[in-house]
C-alpha positions as a Markdown table, in Angstrom:
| # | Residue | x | y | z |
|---|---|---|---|---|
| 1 | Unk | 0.0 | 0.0 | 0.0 |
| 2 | Unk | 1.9 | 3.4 | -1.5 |
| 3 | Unk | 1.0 | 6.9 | -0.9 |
| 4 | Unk | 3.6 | 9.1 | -1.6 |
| 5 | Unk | 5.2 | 10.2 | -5.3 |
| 6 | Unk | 8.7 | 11.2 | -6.6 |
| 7 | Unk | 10.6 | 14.1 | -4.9 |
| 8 | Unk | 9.9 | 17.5 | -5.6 |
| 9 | Unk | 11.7 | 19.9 | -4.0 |
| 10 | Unk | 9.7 | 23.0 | -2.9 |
| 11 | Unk | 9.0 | 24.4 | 0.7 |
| 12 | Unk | 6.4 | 22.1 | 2.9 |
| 13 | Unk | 4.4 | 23.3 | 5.7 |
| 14 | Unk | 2.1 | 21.5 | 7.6 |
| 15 | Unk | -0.6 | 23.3 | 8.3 |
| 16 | Unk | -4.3 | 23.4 | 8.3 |
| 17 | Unk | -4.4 | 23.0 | 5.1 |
| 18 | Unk | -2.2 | 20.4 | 4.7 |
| 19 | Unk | -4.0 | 18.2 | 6.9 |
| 20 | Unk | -7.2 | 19.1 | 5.1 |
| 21 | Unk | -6.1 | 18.0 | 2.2 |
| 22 | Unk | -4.5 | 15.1 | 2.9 |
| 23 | Unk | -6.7 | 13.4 | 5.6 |
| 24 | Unk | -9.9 | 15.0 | 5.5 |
| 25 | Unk | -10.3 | 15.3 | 1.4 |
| 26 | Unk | -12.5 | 12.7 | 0.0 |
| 27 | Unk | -9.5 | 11.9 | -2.6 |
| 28 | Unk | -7.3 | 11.4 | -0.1 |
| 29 | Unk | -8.6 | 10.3 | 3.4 |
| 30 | Unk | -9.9 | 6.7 | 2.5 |
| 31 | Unk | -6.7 | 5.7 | 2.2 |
| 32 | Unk | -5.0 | 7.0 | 5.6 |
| 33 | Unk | -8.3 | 6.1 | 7.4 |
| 34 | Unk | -9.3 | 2.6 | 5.7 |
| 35 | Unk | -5.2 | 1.5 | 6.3 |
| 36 | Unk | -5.0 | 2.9 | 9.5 |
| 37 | Unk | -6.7 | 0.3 | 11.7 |
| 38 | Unk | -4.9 | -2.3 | 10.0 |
| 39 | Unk | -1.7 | -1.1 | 10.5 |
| 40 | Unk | -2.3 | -0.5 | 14.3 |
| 41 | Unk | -3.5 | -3.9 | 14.9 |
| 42 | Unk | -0.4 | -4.6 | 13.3 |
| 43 | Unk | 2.2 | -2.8 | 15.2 |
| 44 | Unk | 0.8 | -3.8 | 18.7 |
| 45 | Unk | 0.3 | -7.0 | 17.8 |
| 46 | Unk | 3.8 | -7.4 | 16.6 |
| 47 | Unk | 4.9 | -5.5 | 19.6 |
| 48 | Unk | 3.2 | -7.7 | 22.4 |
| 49 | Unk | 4.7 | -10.6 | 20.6 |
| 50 | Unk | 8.3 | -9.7 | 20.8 |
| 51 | Unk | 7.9 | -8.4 | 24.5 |
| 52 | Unk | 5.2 | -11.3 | 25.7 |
| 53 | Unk | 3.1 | -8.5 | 27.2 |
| 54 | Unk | 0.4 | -5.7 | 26.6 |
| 55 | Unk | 2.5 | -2.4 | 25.6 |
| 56 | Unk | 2.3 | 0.2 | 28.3 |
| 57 | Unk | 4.0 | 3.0 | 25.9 |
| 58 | Unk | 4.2 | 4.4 | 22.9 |
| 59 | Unk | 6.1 | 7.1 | 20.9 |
| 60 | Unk | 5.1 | 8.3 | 17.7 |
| 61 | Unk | 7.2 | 10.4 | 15.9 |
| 62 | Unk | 5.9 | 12.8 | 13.0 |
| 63 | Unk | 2.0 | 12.0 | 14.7 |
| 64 | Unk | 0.5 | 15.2 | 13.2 |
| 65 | Unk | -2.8 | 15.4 | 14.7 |
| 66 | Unk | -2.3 | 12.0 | 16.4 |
| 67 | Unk | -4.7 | 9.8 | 14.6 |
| 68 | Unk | -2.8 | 7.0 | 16.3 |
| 69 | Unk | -3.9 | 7.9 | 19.5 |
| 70 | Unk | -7.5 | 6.6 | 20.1 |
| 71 | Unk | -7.0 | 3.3 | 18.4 |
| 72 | Unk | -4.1 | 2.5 | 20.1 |
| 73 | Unk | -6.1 | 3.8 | 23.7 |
| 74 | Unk | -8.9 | 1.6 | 22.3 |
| 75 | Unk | -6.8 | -1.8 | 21.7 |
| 76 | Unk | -4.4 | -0.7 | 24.5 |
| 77 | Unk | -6.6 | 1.1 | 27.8 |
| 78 | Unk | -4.3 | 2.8 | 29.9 |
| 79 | Unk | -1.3 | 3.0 | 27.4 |
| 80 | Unk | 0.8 | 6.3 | 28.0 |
| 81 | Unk | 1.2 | 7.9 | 24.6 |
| 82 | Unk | 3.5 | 10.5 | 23.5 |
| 83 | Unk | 3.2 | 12.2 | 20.2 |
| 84 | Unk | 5.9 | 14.4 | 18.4 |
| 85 | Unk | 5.4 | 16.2 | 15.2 |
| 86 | Unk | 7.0 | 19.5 | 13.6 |
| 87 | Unk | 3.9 | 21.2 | 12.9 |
| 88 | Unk | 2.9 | 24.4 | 15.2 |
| 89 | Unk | -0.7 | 24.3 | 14.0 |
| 90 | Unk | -0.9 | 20.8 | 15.3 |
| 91 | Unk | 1.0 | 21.3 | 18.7 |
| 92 | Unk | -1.4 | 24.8 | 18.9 |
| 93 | Unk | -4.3 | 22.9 | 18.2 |
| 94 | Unk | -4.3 | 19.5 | 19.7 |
| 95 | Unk | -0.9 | 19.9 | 22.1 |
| 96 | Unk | -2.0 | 19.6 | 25.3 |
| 97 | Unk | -5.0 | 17.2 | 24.7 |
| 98 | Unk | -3.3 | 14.7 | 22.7 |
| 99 | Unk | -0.3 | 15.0 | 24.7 |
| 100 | Unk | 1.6 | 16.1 | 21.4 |
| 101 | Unk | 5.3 | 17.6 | 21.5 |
| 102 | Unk | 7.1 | 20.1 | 19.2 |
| 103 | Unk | 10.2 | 18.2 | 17.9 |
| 104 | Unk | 11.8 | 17.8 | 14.4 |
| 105 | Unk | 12.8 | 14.3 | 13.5 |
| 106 | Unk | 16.3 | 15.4 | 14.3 |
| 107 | Unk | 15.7 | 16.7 | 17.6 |
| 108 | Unk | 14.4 | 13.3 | 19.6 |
| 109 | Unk | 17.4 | 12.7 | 21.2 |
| 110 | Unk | 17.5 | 16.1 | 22.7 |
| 111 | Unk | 13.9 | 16.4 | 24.0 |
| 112 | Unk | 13.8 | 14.8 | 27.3 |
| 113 | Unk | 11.1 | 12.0 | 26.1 |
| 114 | Unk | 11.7 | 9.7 | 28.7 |
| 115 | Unk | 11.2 | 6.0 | 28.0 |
| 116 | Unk | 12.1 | 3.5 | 27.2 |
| 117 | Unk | 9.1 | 3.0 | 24.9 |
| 118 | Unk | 7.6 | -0.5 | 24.3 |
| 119 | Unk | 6.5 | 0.4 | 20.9 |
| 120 | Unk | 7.5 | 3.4 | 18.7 |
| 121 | Unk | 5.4 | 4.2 | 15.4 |
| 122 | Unk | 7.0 | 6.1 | 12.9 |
| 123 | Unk | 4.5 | 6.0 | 9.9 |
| 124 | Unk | 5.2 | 8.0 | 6.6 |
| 125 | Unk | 7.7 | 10.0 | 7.9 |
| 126 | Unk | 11.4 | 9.2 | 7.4 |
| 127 | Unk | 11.0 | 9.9 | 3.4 |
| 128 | Unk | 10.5 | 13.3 | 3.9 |
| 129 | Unk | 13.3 | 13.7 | 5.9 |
| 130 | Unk | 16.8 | 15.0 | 4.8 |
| 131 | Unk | 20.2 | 12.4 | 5.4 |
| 132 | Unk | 21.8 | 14.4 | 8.4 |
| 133 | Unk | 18.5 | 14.9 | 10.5 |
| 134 | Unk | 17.3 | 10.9 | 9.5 |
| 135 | Unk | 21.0 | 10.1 | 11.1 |
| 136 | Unk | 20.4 | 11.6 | 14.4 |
| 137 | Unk | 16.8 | 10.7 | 14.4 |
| 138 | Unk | 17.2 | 7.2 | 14.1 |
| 139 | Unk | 20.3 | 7.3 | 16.3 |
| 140 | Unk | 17.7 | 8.6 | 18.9 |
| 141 | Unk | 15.1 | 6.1 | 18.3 |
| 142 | Unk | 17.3 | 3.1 | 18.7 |
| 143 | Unk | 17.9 | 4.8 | 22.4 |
| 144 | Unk | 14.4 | 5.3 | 23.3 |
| 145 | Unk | 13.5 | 1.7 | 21.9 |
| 146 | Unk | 12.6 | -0.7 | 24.7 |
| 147 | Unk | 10.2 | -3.1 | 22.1 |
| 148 | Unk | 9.6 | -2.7 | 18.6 |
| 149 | Unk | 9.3 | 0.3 | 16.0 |
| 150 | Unk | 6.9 | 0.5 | 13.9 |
| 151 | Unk | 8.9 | 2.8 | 10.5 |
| 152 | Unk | 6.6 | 2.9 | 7.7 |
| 153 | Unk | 8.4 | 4.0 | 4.5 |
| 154 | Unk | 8.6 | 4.4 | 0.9 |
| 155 | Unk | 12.1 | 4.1 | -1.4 |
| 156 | Unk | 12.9 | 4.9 | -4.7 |
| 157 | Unk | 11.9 | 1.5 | -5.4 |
| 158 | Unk | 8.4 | 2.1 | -4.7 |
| 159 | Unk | 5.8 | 2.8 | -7.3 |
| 160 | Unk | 4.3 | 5.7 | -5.1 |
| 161 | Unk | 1.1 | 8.0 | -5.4 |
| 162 | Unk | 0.4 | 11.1 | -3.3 |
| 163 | Unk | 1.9 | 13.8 | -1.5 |
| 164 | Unk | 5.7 | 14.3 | -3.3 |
| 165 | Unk | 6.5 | 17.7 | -1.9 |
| 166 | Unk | 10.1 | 16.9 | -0.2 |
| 167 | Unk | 10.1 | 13.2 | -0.7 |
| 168 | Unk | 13.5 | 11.9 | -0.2 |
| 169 | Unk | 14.0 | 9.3 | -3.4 |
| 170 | Unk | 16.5 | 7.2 | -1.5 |
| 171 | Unk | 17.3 | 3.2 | -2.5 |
| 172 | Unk | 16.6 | 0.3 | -0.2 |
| 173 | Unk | 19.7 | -0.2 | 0.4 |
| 174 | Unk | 20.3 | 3.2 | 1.6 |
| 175 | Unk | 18.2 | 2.8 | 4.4 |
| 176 | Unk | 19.0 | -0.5 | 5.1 |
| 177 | Unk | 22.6 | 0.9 | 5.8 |
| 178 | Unk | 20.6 | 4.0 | 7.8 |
| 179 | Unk | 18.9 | 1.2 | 10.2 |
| 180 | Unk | 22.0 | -1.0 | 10.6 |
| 181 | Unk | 24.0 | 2.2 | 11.8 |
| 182 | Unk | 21.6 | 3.0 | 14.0 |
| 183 | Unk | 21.6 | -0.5 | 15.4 |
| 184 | Unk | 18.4 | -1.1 | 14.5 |
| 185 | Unk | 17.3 | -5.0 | 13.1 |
| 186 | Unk | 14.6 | -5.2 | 10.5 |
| 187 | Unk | 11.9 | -8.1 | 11.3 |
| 188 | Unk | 9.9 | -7.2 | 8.5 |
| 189 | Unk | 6.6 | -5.6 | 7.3 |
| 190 | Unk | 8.2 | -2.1 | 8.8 |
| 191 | Unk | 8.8 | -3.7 | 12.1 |
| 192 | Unk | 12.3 | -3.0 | 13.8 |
| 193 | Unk | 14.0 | -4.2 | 17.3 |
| 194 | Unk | 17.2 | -2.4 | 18.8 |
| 195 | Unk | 19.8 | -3.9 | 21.0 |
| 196 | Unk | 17.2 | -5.0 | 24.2 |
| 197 | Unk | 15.2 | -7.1 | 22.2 |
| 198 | Unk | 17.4 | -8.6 | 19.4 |
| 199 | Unk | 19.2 | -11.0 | 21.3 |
| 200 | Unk | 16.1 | -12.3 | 21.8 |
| 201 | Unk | 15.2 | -12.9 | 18.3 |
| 202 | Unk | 15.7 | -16.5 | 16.6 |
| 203 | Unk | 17.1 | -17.0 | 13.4 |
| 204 | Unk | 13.6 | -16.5 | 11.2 |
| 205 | Unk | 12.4 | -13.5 | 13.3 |
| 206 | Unk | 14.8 | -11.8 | 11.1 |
| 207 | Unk | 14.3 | -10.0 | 7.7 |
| 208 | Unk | 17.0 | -11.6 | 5.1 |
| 209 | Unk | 18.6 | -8.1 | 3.9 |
């Protein structure tokens, strides 16, 4: 399932607007809100499994209004979530009800976020985001990660559709080299472990590179 589009390189700003049109537009919001349960389901699912109990936290990094949030307080009662996205609308709008943070991908590692997290979701993000910030960022994540990451994304590879404005056209085996740096091991299906769970792991847990 694809939704973003080759790389062109003008000035995004999430906004109002932006969220209007790409989640709320009748071309556009089927997509993000047919997919979306699915893909929660999925990520806890995949997350109890590896730590053989219901997730207490989450992290989701690039949230935007934090559509996450109620499904994964619906499968998950009592879970403590903490969103992070760039947008000032967002933070202005939905901050302090949603428990959303002002951070840039780059930045994770320097905002005091706690954990570690038992699941973090990082859905459509990391392909919008330049080389040097995706570095630190991951860097970051593989510190805060205390069960698995969810880390939806798109390559060059990808036969994409949607919002292109600032989409990074890197090649799989750019980011596989991103994740390994990072320390990060790929399971799969946009699932990822870091160094307290992969010892863990048996042989077939593990994504052939």
């Amino acid at each position: 399932m694809r939704y973003v589009a080759r790389m062109l390189r003008q000035a995004k700003i999430y906004d109002r607007k932006y969220f209007d049109r790409w989640y709320r537009n009748s071309r556009h919001a089927p997509f993000h809100l047919g997919m979306l349960p699915r893909r929660v389901q999925l990520a806890v699912a995949a997350a109890e499994y590896l730590l053989e109990r219901p997730i207490r936290s989450v992290l989701d990094v690039g949230c935007g209004e934090g559509r996450w949030r109620p499904l994964l307080l619906r499968a998950c009662p009592g879970v403590r979530y903490v969103g992070v996205d760039s947008s000032e609308y967002v933070v202005g709008r939905y901050g302090r009800r949603r428990n959303i943070r002002l951070g840039r991908f780059g930045s994770l590692g320097r905002m005091g976020l706690g954990g570690p997290f038992d699941l973090i979701v990082c859905a459509d993000v990391l392909h919008y985001v330049p080389l040097p910030e995706a570095r630190l960022g991951l860097k970051a994540i593989a510190r805060l990660l205390g069960g698995m990451a969810f880390m939806e994304l798109f390559t060059a590879a990808d036969d994409t559709l949607g919002d292109n404005v600032a989409f990074q056209p890197r090649s799989p085996a750019a980011y596989r080299r991103l994740f390994r740096a990072a320390g990060l091991v790929h399971l799969g299906l946009h699932c990822y472990v870091g160094h307290r769970l992969q010892d863990r792991l048996v042989a077939l847990e593990r994504a052939r590179a």
